[in-house]
C-alpha positions in Angstrom: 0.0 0.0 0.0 2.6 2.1 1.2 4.5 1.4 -2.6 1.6 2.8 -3.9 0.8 5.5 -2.4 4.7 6.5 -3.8 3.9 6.1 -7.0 0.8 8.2 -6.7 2.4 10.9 -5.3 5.5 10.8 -8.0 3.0 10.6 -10.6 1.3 13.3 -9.6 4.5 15.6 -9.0 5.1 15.1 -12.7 2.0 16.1 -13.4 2.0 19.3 -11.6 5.5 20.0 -12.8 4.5 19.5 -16.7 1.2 21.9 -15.7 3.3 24.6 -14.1 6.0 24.0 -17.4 2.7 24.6 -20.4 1.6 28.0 -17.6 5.2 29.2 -17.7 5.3 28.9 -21.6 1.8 30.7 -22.1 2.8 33.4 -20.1 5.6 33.8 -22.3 4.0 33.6 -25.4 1.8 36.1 -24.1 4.3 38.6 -23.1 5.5 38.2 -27.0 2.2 38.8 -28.4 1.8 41.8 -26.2 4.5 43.0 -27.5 4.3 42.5 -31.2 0.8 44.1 -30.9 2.1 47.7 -29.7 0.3 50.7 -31.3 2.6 52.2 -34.3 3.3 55.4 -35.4 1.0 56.8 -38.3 2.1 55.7 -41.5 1.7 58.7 -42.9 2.5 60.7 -40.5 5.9 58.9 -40.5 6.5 59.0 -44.5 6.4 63.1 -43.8 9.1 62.8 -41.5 11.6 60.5 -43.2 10.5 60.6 -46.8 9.8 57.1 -47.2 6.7 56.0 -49.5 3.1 55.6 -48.1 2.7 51.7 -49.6 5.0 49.4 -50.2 6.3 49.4 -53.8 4.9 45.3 -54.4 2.9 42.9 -53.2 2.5 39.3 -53.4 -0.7 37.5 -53.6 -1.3 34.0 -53.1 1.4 30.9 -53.3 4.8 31.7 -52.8 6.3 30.9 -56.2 9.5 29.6 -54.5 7.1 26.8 -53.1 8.0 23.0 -53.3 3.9 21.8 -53.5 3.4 18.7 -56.0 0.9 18.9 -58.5 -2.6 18.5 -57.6 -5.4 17.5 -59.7 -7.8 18.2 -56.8 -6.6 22.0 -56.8 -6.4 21.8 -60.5 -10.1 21.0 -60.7 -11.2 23.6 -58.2 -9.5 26.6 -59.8 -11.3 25.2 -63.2 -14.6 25.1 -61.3 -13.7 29.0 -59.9 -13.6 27.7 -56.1 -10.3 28.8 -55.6 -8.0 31.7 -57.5 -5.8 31.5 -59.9 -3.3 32.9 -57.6 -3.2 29.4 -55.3 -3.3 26.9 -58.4 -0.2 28.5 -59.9 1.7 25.3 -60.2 -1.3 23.2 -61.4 -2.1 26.2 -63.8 1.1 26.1 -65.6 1.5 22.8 -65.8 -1.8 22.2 -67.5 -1.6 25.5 -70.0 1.9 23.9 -70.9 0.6 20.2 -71.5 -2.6 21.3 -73.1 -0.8 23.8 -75.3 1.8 21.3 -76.4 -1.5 18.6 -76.9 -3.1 20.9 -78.9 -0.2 22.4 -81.5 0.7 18.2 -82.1 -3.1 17.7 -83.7 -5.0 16.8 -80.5 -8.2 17.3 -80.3 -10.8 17.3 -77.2 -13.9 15.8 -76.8 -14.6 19.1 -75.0 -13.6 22.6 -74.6 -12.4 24.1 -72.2 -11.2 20.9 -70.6 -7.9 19.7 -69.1 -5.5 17.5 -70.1 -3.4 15.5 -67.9 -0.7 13.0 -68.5 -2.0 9.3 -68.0 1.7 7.7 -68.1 4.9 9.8 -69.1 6.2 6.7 -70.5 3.0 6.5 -73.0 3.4 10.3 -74.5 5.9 10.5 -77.7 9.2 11.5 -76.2 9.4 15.4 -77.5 6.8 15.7 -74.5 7.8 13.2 -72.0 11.6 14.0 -72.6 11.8 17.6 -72.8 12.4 19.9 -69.8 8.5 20.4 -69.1 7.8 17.3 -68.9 10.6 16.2 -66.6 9.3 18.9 -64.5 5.5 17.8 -64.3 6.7 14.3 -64.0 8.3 15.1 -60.4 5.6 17.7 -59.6 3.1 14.7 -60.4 4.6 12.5 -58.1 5.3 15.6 -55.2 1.3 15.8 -55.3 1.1 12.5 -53.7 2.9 13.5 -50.5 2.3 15.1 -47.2 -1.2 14.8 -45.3 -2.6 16.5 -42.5 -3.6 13.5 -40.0 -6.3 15.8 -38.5 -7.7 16.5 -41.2 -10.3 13.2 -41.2 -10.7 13.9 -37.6 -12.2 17.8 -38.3 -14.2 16.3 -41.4 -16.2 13.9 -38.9 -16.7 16.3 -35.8 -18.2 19.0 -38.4 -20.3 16.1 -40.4 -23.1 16.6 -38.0 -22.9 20.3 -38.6 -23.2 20.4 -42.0 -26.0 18.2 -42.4 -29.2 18.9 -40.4 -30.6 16.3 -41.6 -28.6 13.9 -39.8 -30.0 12.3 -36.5 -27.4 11.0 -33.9 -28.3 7.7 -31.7 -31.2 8.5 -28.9 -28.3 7.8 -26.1 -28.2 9.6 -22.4 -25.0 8.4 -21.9 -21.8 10.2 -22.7 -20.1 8.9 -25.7 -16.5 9.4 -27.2 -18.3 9.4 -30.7 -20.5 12.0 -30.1 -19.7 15.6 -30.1 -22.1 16.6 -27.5 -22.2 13.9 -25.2 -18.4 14.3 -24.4 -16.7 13.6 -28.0 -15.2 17.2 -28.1 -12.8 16.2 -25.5 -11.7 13.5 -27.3 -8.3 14.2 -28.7 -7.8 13.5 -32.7 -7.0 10.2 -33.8 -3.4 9.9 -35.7 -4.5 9.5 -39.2 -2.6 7.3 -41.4 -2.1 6.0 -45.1 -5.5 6.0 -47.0 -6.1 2.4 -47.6 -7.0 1.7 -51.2 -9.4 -0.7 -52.3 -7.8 -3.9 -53.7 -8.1 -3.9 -57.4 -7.8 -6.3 -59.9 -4.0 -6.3 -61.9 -3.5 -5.4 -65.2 -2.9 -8.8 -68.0 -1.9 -8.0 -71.0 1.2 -5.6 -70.2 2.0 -7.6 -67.4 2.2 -10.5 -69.9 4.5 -8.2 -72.1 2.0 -6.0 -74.1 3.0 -2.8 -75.7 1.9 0.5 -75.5 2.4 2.8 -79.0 1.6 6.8 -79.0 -1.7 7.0 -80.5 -1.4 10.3 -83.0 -3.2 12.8 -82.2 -5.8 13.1 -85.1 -6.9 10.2 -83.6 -5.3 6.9 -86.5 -3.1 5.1 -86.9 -2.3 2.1 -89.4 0.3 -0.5 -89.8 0.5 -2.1 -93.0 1.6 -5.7 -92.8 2.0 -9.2 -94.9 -0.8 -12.0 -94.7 0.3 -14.2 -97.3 3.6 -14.9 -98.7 5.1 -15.3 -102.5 5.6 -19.5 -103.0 8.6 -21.1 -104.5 8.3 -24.1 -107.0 11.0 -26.1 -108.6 10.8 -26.8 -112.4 11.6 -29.2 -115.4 12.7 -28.6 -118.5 10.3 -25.7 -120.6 7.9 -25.3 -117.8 6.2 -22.4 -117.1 6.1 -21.5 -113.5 3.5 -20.7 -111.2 2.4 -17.0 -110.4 2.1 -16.5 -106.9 1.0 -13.0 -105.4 2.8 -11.4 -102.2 -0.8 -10.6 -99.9 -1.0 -7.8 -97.9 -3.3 -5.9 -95.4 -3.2 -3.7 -92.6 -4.2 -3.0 -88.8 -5.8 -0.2 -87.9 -6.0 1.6 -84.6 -8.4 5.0 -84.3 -9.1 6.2 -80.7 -12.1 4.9 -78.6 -13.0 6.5 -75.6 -12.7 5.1 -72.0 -14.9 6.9 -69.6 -14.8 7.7 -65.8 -17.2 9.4 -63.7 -17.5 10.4 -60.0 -19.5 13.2 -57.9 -17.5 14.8 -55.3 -18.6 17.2 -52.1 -17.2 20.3 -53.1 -16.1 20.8 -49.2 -13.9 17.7 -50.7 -12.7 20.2 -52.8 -12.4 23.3 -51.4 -9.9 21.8 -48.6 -7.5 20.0 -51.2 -6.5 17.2 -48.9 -3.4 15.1 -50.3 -5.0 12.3 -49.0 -8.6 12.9 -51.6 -5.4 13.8 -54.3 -4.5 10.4 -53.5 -8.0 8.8 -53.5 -9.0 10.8 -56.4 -6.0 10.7 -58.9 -4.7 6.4 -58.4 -8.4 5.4 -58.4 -9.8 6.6 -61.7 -6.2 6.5 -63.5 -6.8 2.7 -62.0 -10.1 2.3 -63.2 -8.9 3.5 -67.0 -5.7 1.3 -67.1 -7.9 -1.9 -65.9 -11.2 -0.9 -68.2 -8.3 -0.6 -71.4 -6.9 -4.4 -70.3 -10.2 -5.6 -70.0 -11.0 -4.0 -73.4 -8.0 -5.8 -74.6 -8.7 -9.4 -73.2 -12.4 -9.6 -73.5 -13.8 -6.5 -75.5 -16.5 -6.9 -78.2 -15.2 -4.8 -81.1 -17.2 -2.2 -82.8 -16.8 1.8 -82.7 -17.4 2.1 -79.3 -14.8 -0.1 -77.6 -11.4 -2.6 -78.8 -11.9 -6.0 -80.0 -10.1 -8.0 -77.3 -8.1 -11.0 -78.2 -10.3 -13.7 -77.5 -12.9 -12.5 -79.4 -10.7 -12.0 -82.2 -11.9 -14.5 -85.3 -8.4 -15.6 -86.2 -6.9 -16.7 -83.0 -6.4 -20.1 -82.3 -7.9 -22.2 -80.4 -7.8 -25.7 -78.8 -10.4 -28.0 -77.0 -9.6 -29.5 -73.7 -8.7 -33.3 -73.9 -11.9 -34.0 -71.4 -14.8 -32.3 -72.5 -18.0 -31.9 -70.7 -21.7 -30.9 -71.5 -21.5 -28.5 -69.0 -17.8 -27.5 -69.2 -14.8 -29.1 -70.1 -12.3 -30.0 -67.4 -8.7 -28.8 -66.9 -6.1 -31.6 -67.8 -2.2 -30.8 -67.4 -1.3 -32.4 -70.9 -3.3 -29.6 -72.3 -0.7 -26.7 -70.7 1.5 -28.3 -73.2 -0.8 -28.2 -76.2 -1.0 -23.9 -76.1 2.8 -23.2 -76.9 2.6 -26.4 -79.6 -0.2 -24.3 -81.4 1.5 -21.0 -81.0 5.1 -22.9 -83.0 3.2 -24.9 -85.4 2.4 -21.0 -86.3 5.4 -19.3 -86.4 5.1 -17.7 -83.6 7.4 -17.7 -80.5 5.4 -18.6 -76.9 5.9 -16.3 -74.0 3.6 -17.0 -71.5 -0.2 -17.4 -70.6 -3.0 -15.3 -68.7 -5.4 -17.2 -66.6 -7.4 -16.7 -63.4 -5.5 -16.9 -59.7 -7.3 -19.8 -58.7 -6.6 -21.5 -62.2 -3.1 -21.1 -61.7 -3.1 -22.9 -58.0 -6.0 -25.5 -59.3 -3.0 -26.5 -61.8 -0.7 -26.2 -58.7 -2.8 -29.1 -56.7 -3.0 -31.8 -59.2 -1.3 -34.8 -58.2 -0.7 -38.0 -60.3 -2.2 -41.1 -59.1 -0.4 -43.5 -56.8 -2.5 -46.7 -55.9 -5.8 -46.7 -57.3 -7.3 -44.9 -60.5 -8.2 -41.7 -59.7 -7.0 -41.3 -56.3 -4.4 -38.2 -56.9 -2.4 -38.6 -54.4 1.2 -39.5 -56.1 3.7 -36.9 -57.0 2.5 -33.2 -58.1 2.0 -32.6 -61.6 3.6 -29.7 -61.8 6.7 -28.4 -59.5 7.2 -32.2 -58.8 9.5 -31.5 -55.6 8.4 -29.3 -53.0 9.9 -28.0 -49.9 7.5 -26.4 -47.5 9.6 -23.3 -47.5 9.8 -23.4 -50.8 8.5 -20.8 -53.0 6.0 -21.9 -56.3 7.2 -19.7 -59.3 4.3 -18.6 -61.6 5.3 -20.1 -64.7 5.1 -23.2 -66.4 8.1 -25.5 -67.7 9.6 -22.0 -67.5 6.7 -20.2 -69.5 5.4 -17.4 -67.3 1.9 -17.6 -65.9 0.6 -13.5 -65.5 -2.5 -14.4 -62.8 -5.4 -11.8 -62.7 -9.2 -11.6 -62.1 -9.6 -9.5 -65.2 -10.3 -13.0 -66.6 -13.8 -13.6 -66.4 -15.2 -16.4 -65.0 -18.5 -16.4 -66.7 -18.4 -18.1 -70.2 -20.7 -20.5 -70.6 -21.7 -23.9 -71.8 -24.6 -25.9 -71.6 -26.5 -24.9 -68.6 -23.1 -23.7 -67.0 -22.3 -20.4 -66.6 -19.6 -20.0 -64.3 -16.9 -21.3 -66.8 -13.3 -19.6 -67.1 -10.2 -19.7 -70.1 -6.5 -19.9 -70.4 -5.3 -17.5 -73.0 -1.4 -17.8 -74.2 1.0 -16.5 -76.6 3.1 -14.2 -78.0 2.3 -10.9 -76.1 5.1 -8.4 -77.5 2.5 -8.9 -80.5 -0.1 -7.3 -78.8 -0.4 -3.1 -78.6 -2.3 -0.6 -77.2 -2.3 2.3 -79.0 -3.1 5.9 -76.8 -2.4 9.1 -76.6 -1.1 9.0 -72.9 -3.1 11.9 -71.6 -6.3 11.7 -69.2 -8.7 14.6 -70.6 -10.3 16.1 -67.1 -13.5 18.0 -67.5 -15.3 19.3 -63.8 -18.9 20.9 -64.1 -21.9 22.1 -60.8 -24.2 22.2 -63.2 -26.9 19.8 -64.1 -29.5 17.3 -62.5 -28.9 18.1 -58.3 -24.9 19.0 -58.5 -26.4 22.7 -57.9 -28.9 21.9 -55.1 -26.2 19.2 -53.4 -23.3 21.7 -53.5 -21.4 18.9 -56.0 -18.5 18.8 -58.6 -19.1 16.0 -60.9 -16.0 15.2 -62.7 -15.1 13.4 -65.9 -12.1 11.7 -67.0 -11.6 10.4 -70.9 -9.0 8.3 -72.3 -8.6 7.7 -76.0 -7.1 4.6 -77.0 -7.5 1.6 -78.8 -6.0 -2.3 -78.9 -5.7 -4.6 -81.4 -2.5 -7.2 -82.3 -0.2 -7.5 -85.0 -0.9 -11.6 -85.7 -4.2 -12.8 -84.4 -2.7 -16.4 -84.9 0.3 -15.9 -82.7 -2.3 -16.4 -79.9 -4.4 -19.3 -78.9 -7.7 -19.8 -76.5 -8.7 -22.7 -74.3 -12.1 -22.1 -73.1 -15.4 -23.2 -71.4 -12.8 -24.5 -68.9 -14.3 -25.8 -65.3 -12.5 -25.3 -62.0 -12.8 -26.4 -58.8 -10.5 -25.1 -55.6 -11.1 -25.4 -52.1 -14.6 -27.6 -52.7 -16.5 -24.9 -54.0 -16.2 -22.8 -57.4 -14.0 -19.8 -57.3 
C-alpha cells in the first residue's frame, strides 16, 4: 500500500510540474504577443518625417512561387470550377496550359472545350513531350502531389459532419459517448491518421504478360501495313512455265475509342484540397482507366465504341480440352502443353499465358495417381519436388503464368455459366495504342450538382487495342474449375 501511495504521489509531481512548465510557456507567449501588438506610429504621418513611400512598392498574392507543392489535380479542378484563384493553383495552372498547349499544336483534339489535359503515363506520351524539360518537371511535380497529409484533417471532417447536415439524426443515447460531439466527444483528442487504404483492385494482364503500349497520333489513326500471305517457290523441269504466286498484304488499324470515368464529389472535398482525396481521387480513376483498357484488350466486343479484345478475335487459335464436358470441359495438365505447340506450329514464339489466380493454384494441386485410379495422391503434376519453405514460381516449364481476375469467370456452356479460359502467346505482339493523356472536364451544373453543393467530374482516355498476328495467340475455353470444394 505504502508502494503505492509513492507512485501516486511521483505521478502526480510530474503532473503538476509539466502543468506549471505549459503555464510558464503561455505566459511567455503572451508577453510576445503583447509585445508585437504595440500601437505604431502613423504611417503617414511617419512617411512626412523620413520621406519614405506611403505603400510598399509590391505585393505578393497567393502561393509563394518559391514553393515546393506537387501537382494536384484536386486543386487543378477547383481553380477550373472558380472555387479557388488563380493565384493558389499556380503550379497546377502552368502545368496544364503547358501540357494542353503542347496537346493541342501536335493535332489533339478534345472531346470538349475548355477541358484539361493530364498525362496518363509519361512513359506512354511520344518523347518530345515526355523527354523535354517540361515534362521532366510535371513528372516530379506529379509524383510531389502525392505526399504530405494533414492526420487531423479526417478527424475535423467527422466532428463538423453533424454540422453540416441537419438532416442527420445521432443515436437516442443519455449516456456520454467518445463518438459523439455533444455527449463528451469534443474532449476527445484527434486520432493519428494514417495512409488511406486503397481498395484492392484487380491487376493489369496484357502488359504484365509483355503488351506494348504505341503513342496513338493525335488526329486520332493510326495504321500499320503488314504481310498476310507470302510469295511460293516451285521447282521446275525442263520448258515449264512457273507458277504466279502473289505477295498478300493488309493492314491494322488503330483509331481512338473513348474510356470513360465518372464520379460526384462534395465540393467541401474540394475546397480543402487534402493530399489524401489527391490520392484517393487521382490512383483510383487513372486505376479504373488502365484496368477498363486491359479488359478491353482481353475480353472487348469490337465495334466503334470499344477494342476488339483477343479472344474475341476471329483468327486466334484455339484448342479443345482433352476432357470435354456438357456443362464444361475439365482442366487436364497435358493440355498446358498443347497452347505453346499451337502457338510454334504458327510461327510464332510462346511467352507465356494469362489465366485466373485460382486456375493457376487449381494447376498447382493436381497430383498423379499413386495406388488406385483416380486417387491423386502420387507426386504433383507440376513443381514435382516441393519444400514447405519453398516458393511456387508462376510459370510453367519456364513459360510465365501472369494471374489476374480481369479474366472472367462467366463463359458458358450448356447450362453452365460459371466457366473460365487460359489465354497464351506471344504478347510483344499485342499493342495498345493511346495518346497517354487523361482529358479532365469538372462541371456544378446539371440534375442536383447545384442543389447538393457537388463537382461532378469526368475523366476520358482515347485509345484503342488490337494485335499484330491474331494467330500468334491461342484460347482454351469453357474450362471448369474447382478449388477449395467450391467454385471460385
Amino acid at each position: 500500500m505504502a508502494v503505492a501511495t509513492k507512485e501516486i504521489q511521483a505521478k502526480s509531481a510530474s503532473i503538476a510540474a509539466r502543468v506549471a512548465a505549459l503555464h510558464s510557456r503561455q505566459e511567455r507567449l503572451d508577453t510576445v504577443i503583447k509585445q508585437k501588438s504595440k500601437p505604431v506610429a502613423d504611417p503617414k504621418a511617419l512617411a512626412a518625417v523620413k520621406g519614405v513611400p506611403t505603400a510598399p512598392p509590391w505585393a505578393r498574392h497567393g502561393e509563394d512561387p518559391m514553393s515546393s507543392r506537387g501537382f494536384s489535380i484536386v486543386k487543378a479542378l477547383c481553380n477550373a470550377r472558380g472555387l479557388i484563384p488563380d493565384e493558389e493553383a499556380k503550379v497546377e495552372r502552368e502545368q496544364c496550359e503547358w501540357f494542353t498547349k503542347a496537346a493541342l499544336q501536335m493535332g489533339y483534339r478534345p472531346t470538349m472545350n475548355p477541358c484539361m489535359l493530364v498525362p496518363f503515363g509519361f512513359s506512354m506520351l511520344p518523347d518530345n513531350l515526355a523527354l523535354s524539360s517540361e515534362g521532366r518537371v510535371f513528372k516530379s511535380l506529379m509524383r510531389a502531389g502525392l505526399q504530405g497529409a494533414d492526420p487531423e484533417e479526417a478527424w475535423r471532417y467527422a466532428k463538423s459532419f453533424q454540422a453540416n447536415n441537419p438532416g442527420y439524426s445521432a443515436p437516442d443515447v443519455k449516456d456520454m459517448s467518445w463518438l459523439l460531439e455533444t455527449s463528451g466527444g469534443a474532449l476527445v483528442a484527434p486520432p493519428e491518421q494514417g495512409e488511406v487504404i486503397m481498395l484492392l483492385r484487380n491487376k493489369e494482364a496484357i502488359i504484365n504478360a509483355g503488351g506494348q503500349v504505341i503513342p496513338l497520333p493525335p488526329q486520332g489513326r493510326l495504321v500499320y501495313p503488314r504481310v498476310t500471305s507470302p510469295t511460293v517457290a516451285t521447282w521446275l523441269g525442263e520448258n515449264t512455265s512457273g507458277t504466279e504466286s502473289d505477295l498478300g498484304t493488309g493492314e491494322i488499324e488503330f483509331s481512338a475509342k473513348k474510356l470513360f470515368v465518372y464520379t460526384k464529389l462534395p465540393n467541401e472535398l474540394i475546397r480543402f484540397a487534402s493530399p489524401a482525396a489527391e490520392v484517393v481521387l487521382r490512383t483510383d480513376m487513372a486505376t479504373s482507366l488502365a484496368l477498363g483498357l486491359d479488359l478491353g484488350g482481353l475480353e472487348g466486343t469490337g465495334g466503334s465504341n470499344q477494342p476488339l479484345g483477343i479472344i474475341n478475335m476471329p483468327n486466334i487459335s484455339t484448342i479443345t480440352s482433352s476432357q470435354t464436358g456438357a456443362n464444361g470441359d475439365t482442366l487436364v495438365p497435358q493440355d498446358m502443353y498443347r497452347l505453346p505447340a499451337q502457338i510454334e506450329a504458327n510461327n510464332a514464339e510462346f511467352t507465356g499465358y494469362i489465366m485466373r489466380p485460382a486456375m493457376f493454384w487449381r494447376l498447382v494441386q493436381l497430383r498423379a495417381d499413386a495406388v488406385a485410379q483416380g486417387d491423386s495422391a502420387g507426386l504433383f503434376l507440376f513443381n514435382v519436388i516441393r519444400a514447405m519453405d519453398g516458393k511456387i514460381e508462376k510459370n510453367i516449364s519456364g513459360w510465365p503464368v501472369t494471374t489476374t481476375n480481369q479474366v472472367s469467370r462467366t463463359r458458358s456452356k450448356g447450362t453452365a455459366t460459371n466457366l473460365s479460359y487460359i489465354v497464351g502467346g506471344m504478347w510483344q505482339q499485342a499493342i495498345f495504342a493511346m495518346f497517354g493523356a487523361i482529358e479532365y472536364a469538372a462541371t456544378a451544373v446539371g440534375d442536383t450538382a447545384f442543389t447538393k453543393d457537388q463537382t461532378w467530374v469526368r475523366g476520358i482516355l482515347s485509345a484503342d487495342f488490337n494485335v499484330r498476328y491474331e494467330n500468334a495467340f491461342v484460347l482454351l475455353d469453357n474450362l471448369s474449375y474447382v478449388v477449395g470444394g467450391g467454385p471460385s
